[in-house]
C-alpha positions as CSV (number, residue, x, y, z in Angstrom):
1,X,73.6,-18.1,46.2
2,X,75.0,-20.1,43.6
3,X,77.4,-18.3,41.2
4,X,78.2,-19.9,37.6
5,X,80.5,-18.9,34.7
6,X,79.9,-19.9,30.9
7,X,82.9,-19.3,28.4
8,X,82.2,-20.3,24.6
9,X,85.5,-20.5,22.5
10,X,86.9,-22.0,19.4
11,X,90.6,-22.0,18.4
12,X,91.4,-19.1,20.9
13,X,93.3,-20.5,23.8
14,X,95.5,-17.4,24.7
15,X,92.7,-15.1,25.0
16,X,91.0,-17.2,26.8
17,X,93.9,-17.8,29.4
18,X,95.0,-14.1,28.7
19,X,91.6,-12.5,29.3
20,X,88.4,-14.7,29.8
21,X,90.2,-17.1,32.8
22,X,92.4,-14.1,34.4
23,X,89.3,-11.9,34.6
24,X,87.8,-14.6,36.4
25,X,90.5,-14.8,38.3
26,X,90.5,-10.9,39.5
27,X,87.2,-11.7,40.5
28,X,86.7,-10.7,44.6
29,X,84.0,-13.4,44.1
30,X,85.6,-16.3,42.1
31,X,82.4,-18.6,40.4
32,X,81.6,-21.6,42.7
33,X,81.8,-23.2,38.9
34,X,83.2,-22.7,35.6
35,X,82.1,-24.5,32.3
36,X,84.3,-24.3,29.0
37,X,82.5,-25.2,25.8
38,X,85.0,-25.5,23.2
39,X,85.6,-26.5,20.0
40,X,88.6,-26.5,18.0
41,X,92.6,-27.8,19.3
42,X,92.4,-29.2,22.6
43,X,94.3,-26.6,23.7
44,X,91.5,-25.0,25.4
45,X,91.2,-27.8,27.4
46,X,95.1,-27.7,28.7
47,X,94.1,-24.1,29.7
48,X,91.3,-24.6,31.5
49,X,93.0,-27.4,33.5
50,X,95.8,-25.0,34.3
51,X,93.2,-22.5,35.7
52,X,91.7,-25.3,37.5
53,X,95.3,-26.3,39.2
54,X,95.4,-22.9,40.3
55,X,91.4,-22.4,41.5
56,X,91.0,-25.5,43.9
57,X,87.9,-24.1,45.0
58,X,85.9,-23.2,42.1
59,X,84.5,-26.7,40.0
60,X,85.1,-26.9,36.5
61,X,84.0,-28.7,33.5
62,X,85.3,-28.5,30.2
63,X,83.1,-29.6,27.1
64,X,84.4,-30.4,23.7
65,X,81.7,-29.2,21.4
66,X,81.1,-29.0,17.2
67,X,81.7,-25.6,16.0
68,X,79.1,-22.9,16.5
69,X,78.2,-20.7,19.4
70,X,74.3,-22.0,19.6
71,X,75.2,-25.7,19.9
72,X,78.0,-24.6,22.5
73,X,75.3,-22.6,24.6
């Protein structure tokens, strides 16, 4: 089995390093892959690459998106 994460974000990147990426993190089963739709600074990408320094493992892709959650999904 197969285990993905979705995060959707715009101009939030401490909550998601602060709560979406260290949840995922506390995880006993981390995802085999993360994908970050963002829009906004690019400082959602810099956290996601941090996380991804840290999670070797776990394959991530981070997508720069227009704002709104239903073009993000």
């Amino acid at each position: 089995m197969t285990l993905a994460c979705v995060i959707c974000t715009k101009d939030r990147p401490d909550e998601l390093a602060t709560c979406a990426l260290a949840s995922i993190e506390r995880q006993t089963r981390p995802p085999d892959e993360l994908i970050v739709a963002y829009a906004g600074s690019e400082e959602a990408a810099r956290v996601t690459a941090e996380f991804e320094a840290r999670n070797p493992a776990v394959r991530v892709t981070c997508i720069r998106c227009d704002p709104g959650l239903t073009l993000q999904r």
